[in-house]
C-alpha positions in Angstrom: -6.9 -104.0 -48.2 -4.7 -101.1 -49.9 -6.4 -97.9 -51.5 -3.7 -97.4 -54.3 -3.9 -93.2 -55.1 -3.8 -91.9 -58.6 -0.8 -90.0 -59.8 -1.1 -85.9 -60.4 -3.5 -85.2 -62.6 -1.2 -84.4 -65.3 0.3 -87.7 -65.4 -3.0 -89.4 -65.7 -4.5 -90.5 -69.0 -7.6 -89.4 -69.1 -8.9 -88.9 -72.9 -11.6 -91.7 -73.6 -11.8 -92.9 -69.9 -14.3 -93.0 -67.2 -14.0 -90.8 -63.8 -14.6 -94.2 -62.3 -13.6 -95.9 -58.8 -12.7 -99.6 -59.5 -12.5 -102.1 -57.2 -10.1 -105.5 -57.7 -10.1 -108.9 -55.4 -7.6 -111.6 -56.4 -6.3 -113.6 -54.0 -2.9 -113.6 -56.4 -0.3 -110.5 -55.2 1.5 -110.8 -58.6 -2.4 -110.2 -60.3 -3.7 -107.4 -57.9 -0.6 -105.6 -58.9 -0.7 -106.0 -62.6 -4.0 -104.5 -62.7 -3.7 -102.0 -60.2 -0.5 -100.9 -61.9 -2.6 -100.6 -65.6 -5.8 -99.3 -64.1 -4.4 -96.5 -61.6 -3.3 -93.7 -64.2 -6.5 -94.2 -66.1 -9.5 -94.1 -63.4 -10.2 -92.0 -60.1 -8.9 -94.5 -57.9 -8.3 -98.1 -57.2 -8.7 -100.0 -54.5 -7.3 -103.8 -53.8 -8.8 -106.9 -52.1 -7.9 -110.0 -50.9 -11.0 -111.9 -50.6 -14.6 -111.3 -51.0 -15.1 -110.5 -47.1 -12.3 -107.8 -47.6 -14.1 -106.3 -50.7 -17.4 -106.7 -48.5 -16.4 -104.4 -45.8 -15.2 -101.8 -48.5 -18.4 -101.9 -50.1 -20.4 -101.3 -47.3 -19.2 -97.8 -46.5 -18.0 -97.0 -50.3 -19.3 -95.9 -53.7 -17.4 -98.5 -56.3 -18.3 -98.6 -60.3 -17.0 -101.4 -60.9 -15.4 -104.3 -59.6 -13.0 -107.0 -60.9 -13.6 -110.3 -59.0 -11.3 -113.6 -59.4 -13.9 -116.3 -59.6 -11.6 -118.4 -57.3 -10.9 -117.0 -54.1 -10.3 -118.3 -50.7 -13.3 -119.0 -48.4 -16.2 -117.2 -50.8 -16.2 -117.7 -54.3 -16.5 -114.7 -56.7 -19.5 -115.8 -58.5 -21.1 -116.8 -54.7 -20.1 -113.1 -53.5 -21.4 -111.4 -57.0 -24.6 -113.2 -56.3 -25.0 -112.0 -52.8 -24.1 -108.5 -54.2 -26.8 -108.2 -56.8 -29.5 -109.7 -54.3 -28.2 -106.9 -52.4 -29.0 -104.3 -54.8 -25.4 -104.0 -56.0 -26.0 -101.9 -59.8 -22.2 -101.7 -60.6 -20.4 -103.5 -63.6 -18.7 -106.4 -62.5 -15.9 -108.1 -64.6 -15.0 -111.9 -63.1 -11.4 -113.3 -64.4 -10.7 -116.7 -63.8 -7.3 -118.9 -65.0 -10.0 -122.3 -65.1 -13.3 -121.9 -66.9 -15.6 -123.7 -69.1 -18.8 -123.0 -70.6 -20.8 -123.8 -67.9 -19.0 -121.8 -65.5 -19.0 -118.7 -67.7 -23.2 -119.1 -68.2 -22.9 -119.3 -64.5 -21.1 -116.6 -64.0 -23.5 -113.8 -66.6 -26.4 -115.3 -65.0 -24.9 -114.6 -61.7 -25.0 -110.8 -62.8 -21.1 -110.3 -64.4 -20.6 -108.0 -67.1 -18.0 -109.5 -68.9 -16.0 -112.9 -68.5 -12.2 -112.9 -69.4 -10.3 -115.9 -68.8 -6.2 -115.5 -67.9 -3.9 -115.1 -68.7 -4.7 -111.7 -70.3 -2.5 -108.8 -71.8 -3.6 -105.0 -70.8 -5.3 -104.7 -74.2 -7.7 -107.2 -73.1 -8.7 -105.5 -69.8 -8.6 -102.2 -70.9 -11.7 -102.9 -73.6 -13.0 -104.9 -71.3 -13.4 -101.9 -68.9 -14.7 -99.5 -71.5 -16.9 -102.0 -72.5 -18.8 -101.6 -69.3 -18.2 -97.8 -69.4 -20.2 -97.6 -72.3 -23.2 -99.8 -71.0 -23.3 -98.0 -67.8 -23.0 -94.7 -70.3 -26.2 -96.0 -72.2 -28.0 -97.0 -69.7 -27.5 -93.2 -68.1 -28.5 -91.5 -71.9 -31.3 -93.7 -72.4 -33.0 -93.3 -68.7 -31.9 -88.7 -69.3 -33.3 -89.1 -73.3 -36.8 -90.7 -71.4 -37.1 -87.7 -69.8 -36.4 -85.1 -72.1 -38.9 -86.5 -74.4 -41.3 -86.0 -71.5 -39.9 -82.2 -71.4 -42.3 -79.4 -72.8 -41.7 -78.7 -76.5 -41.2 -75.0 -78.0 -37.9 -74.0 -75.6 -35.8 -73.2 -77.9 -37.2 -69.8 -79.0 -36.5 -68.2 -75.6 -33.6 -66.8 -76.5 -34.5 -65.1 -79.5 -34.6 -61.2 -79.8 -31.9 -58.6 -80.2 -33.8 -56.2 -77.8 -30.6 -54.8 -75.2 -32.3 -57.3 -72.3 -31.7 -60.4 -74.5 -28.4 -59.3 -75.4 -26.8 -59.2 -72.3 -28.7 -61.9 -70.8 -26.8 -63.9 -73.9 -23.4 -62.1 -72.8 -23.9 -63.6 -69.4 -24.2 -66.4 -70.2 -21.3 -66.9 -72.4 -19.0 -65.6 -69.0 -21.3 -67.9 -67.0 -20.6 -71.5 -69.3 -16.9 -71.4 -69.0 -16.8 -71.9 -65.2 -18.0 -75.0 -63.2 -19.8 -72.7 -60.8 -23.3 -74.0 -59.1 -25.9 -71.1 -61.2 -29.2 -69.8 -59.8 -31.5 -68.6 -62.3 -34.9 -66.6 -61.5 -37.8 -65.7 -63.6 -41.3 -65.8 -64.4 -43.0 -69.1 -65.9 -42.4 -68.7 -69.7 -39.3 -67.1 -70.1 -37.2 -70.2 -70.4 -35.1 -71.1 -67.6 -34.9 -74.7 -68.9 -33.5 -73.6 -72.6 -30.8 -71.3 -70.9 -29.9 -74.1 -68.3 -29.5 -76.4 -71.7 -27.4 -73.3 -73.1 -25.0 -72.8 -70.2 -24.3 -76.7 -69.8 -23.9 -77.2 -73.8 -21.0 -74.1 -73.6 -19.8 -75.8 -70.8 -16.6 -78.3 -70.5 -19.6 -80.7 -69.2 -20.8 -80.3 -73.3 -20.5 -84.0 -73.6 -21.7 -85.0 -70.3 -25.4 -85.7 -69.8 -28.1 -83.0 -69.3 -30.1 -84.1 -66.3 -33.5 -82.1 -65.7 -35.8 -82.3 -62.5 -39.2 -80.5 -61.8 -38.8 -80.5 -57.7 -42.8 -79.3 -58.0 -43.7 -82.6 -59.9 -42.3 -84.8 -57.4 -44.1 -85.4 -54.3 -42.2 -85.0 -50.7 -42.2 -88.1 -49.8 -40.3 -89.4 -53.2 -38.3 -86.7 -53.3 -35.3 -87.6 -51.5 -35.0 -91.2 -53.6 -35.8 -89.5 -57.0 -32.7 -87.2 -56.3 -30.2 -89.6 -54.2 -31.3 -92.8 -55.2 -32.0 -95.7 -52.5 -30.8 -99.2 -51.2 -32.8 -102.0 -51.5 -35.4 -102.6 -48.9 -34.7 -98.6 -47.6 -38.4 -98.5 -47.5 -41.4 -100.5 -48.1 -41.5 -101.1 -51.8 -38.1 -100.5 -52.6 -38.0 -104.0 -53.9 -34.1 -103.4 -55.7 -31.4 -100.4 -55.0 -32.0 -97.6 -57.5 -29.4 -94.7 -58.9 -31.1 -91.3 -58.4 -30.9 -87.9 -60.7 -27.7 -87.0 -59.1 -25.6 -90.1 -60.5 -27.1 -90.1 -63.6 -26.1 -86.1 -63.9 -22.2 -87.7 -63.1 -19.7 -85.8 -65.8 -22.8 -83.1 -66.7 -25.5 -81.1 -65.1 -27.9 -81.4 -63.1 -31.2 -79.0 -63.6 -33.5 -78.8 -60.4 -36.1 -76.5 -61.8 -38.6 -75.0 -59.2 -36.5 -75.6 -56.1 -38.1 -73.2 -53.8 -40.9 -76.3 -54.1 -38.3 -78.5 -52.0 -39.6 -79.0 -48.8 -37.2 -77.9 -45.9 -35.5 -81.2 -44.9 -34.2 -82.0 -48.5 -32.7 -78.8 -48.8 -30.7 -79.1 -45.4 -29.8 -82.8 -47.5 -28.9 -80.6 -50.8 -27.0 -78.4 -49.3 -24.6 -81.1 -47.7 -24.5 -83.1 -51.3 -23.1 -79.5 -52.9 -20.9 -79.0 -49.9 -19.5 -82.6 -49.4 -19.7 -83.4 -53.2 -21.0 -86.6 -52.2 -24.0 -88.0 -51.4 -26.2 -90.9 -49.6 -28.7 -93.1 -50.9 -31.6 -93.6 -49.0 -30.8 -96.6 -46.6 -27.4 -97.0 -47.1 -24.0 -96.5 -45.6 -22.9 -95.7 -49.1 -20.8 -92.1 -50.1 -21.0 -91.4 -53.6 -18.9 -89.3 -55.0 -20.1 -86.3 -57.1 -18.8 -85.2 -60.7 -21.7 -82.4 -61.9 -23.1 -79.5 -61.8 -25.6 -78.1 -60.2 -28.2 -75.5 -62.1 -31.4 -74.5 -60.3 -34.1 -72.2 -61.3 -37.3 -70.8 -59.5 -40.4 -68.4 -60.6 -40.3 -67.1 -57.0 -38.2 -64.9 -55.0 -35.9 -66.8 -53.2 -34.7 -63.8 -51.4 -38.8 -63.2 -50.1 -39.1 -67.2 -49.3 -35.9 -67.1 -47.2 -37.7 -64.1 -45.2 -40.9 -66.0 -44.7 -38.7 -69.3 -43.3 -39.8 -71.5 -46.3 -36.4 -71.5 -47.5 -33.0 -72.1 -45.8 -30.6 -68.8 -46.0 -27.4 -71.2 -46.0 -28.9 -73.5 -49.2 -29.7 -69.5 -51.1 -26.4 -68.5 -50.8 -24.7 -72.0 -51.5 -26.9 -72.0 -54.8 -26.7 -67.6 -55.3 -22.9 -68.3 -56.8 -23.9 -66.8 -59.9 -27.4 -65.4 -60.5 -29.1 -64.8 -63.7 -32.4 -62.5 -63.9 -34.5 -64.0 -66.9 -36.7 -61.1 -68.3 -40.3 -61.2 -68.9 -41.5 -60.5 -72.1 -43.5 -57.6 -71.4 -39.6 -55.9 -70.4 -38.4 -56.5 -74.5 -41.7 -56.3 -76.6 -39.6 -55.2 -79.1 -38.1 -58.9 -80.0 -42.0 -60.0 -80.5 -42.2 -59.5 -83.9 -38.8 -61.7 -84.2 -40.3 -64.1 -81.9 -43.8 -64.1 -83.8 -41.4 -64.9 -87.0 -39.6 -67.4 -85.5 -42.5 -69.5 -84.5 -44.9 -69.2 -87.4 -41.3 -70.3 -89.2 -40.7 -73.0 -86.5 -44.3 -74.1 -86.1 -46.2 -73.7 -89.5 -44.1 -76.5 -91.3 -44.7 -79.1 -88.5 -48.7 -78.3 -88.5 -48.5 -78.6 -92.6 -50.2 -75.1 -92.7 -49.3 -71.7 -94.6 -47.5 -68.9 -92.1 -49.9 -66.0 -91.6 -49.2 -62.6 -92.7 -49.5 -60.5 -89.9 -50.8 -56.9 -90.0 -49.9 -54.0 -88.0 -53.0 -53.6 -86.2 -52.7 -57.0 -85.1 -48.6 -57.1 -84.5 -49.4 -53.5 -82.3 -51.9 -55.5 -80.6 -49.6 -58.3 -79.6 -47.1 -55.7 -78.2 -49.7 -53.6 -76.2 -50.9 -57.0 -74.5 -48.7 -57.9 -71.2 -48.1 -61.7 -71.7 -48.7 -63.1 -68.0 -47.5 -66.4 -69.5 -44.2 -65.0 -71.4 -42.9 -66.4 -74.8 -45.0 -69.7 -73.7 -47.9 -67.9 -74.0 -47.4 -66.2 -77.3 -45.6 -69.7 -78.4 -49.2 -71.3 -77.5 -51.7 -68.4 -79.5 -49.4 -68.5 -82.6 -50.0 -72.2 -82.8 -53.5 -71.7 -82.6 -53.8 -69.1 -84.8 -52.0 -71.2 -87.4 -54.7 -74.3 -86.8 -57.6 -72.1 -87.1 -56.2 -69.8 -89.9 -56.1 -66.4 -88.4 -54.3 -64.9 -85.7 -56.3 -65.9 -82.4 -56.5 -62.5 -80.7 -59.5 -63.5 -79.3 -58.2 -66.3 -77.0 -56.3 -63.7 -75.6 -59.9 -62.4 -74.4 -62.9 -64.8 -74.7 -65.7 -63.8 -75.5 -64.3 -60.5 -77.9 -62.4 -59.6 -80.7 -59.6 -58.3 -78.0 -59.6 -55.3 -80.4 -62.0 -52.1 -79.4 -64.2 -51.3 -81.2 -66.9 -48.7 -81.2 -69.2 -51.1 -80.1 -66.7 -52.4 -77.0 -65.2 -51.5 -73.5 -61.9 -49.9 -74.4 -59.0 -52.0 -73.4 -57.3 -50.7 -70.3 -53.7 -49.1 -70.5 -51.9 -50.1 -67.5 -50.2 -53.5 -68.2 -51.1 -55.0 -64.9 -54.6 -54.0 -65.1 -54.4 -55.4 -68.9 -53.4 -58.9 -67.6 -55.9 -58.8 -64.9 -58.7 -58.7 -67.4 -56.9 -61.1 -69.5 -56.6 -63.8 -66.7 -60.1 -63.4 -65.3 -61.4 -63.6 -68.7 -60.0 -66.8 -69.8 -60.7 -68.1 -66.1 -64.8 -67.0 -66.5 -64.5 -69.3 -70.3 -63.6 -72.3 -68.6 -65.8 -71.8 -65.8 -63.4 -71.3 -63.3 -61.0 -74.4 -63.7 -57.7 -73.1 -63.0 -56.0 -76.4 -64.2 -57.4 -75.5 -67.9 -57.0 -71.5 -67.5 -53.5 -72.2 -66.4 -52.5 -74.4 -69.1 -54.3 -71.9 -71.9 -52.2 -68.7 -69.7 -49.1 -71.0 -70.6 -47.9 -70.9 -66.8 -48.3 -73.2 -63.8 -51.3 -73.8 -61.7 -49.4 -72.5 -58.5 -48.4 -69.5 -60.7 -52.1 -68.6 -61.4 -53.5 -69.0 -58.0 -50.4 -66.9 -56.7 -52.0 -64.0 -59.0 -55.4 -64.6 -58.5 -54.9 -64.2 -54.6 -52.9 -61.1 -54.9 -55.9 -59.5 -56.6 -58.0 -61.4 -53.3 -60.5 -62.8 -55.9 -62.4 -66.3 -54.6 
């Protein structure tokens, strides 16, 4: 077996090709060369084979794309070996070439698992669109499984950036510094102030722009699936793992990977993250498999990672591997002068898509909205916009059950202090629901975790 290297970068012809590593077996010399020779400037790297045992024992330590297989080879037969590879858990394309076919050994050989059939001989044209061909499946099947789940994502990010107040403006100007280099970014900030939109910001500025978008709440996952949801696994790695599956990782290859919430990573996977982003490769669960990585890495926490590393929760080595470049999201209470350009943009954003009339605000109530302290950020006044524009008035009152949220001479005048403010606010909305943090949380527009985190520093049952 020979590993053919590619030329310099600047000699290869990259535009319209994948960053792919191709495997050939032919046992013709004249044939491994011809399509070493055309494939070499074009892809990451080619490697050549002799027979299906050769390509075997390559495959069981390497990552490979795809692999072009004669169909008649000495000892094992290509379609036999591409058989025992898909039993296997083998997810690659797979293009067989053969100089003797008929019909029935071509429905053989696509029911066997191959992605395309071509029969020599065969000019470079032919091969050439016969690898893009399963570029562009393998492409597909990537944007179809990363479109699944943003469809599954929460809706309302993209007003997160709005505002003009000095805070938003040079979060913005950070960010355009930030997109133009591959670097891994760290961003921190409370629930609600839209770590997820500026992730989707940095990676659409980015050279990665065309790449896909890959997001992952590491809360949402339990431990025990964590590792396979991220680096995929082999077939039979553990019980149930019935076929191999690609994890988040490979289907982030040419973009950006988003692992919001990572301080929720229990310790063992981060010791397993931190040697993906230092080896740029990784290992699926049960295999002897590298893969090769092409992303980057964005992650985002509502914690301190700083007071978690202190506590032994998480690794010092994995904070500074991810602390590259840092980015402070603000809360909203820190720029309450963008909220009546946020309160604009959603009764703009939201009111056509309800099929109701915007409210007209007045001062009282707009002074209102920026004495309040907005535990749950731009989610939270996202959320009582949308309600106000269901029920026809601005809902001040689910801000504080039970009231107007407005003294009066009849009521308790609101307190002055923001913390003591949001308090009040969050005990109050807990007391309408009777205590059910899962529906107080999801009213505050922030996580369970995040409300029992406040409710404990106040040391309330």
């Amino acid at each position: 077996m020979e590993r053919t290297h590619l030329p310099s970068a600047p000699e290869r012809n990259l535009e319209g090709w994948p960053d792919w590593s191709i495997l050939v077996v032919d046992d013709e010399q004249g044939m491994l060369n011809f399509l070493v020779k055309t494939l070499a400037p074009r892809c990451h790297f080619v490697m050549s084979a002799s027979s299906a045992e050769d390509g075997a024992d390559w495959l069981r330590g390497h990552h490979v794309d795809l692999v072009i297989l004669d169909i008649s080879l000495p000892g094992k037969s290509g379609v036999a070996w591409l058989k025992e590879l898909r039993d296997q858990g083998f997810t690659g394309e797979v293009i067989l070439i053969t100089a003797f076919a008929d019909l029935d050994t071509a429905i053989e050989a696509l029911r066997a698992g191959a992605s395309d059939f071509i029969l020599k001989p065969f000019r470079v044209p032919q091969i050439l669109n016969a690898v893009k061909h399963c570029y562009e499946r393998s492409r597909l099947r990537r944007e179809n499984f990363v479109l699944r789940r943003a469809v599954a994502s929460p809706p309302g990010l993209s007003e997160s950036l709005v505002g003009q107040s000095l805070a938003m403006q040079q979060l913005r100007a950070s960010m355009t510094r930030v997109a133009s280099v591959d670097s891994t970014v760290l961003l921190q900030g409370e629930s609600g102030t839209g770590k997820e939109l500026v992730a989707r910001a940095l990676h659409a500025q980015s050279s990665r722009a065309g790449g896909p978008f890959v997001p992952v709440n590491c809360a949402s996952v339990s431990p025990e699936l964590i590792e396979s949801e991220l680096f995929g696994h082999a077939k039979g790695a553990f019980t149930g793992a019935a076929r191999a599956r690609d994890g988040l990782f490979l289907y982030a290859q040419g973009g950006t990977l988003f692992l919001d919430e990572i301080a929720e990573l229990p310790l063992s996977i981060q010791a397993t993250l931190l040697r993906a982003i230092e080896d740029l490769n990784i290992r699926p669960v049960g295999s002897e498999q590298l893969v090769p990585l092409n992303l980057r890495i964005i992650a985002a926490t509502n914690r301190s990672l700083s007071d978690e590393v202190a506590t032994g929760r998480f690794r010092k080595d994995l904070y500074f591997r991810l602390q590259v470049v840092e980015l402070l999201l603000p809360p909203l209470r820190a720029h309450k002068e963008d909220i009546p350009e946020l309160v604009a943009h959603f009764m703009a954003q939201l009111a056509p898509s309800l099929g109701m009339e915007p409210l007209q605000i007045t001062e009282q109530e707009m002074a209102f909205l920026s004495q309040y302290g907005w535990p749950g950020n731009v989610r939270e006044l996202r959320n009582l916009i949308e309600r106000s524009l269901i029920l026809g008035t601005l809902n001040v009152s689910a801000l504080y059950p039970g009231g107007t949220g407005m003294a009066s001479e009849s009521q308790e005048p609101l307190p002055t202090d923001l913390h003591a403010l949001e308090k009040r606010h969050i005990l109050n909305v807990l007391e309408s629901v009777q205590g059910d943090k899962t529906r107080a949380a999801h009213l505050l527009g922030v996580s369970r975790r995040t409300l029992e985190r406040r409710v404990a520093e106040w040391n309330t049952p």
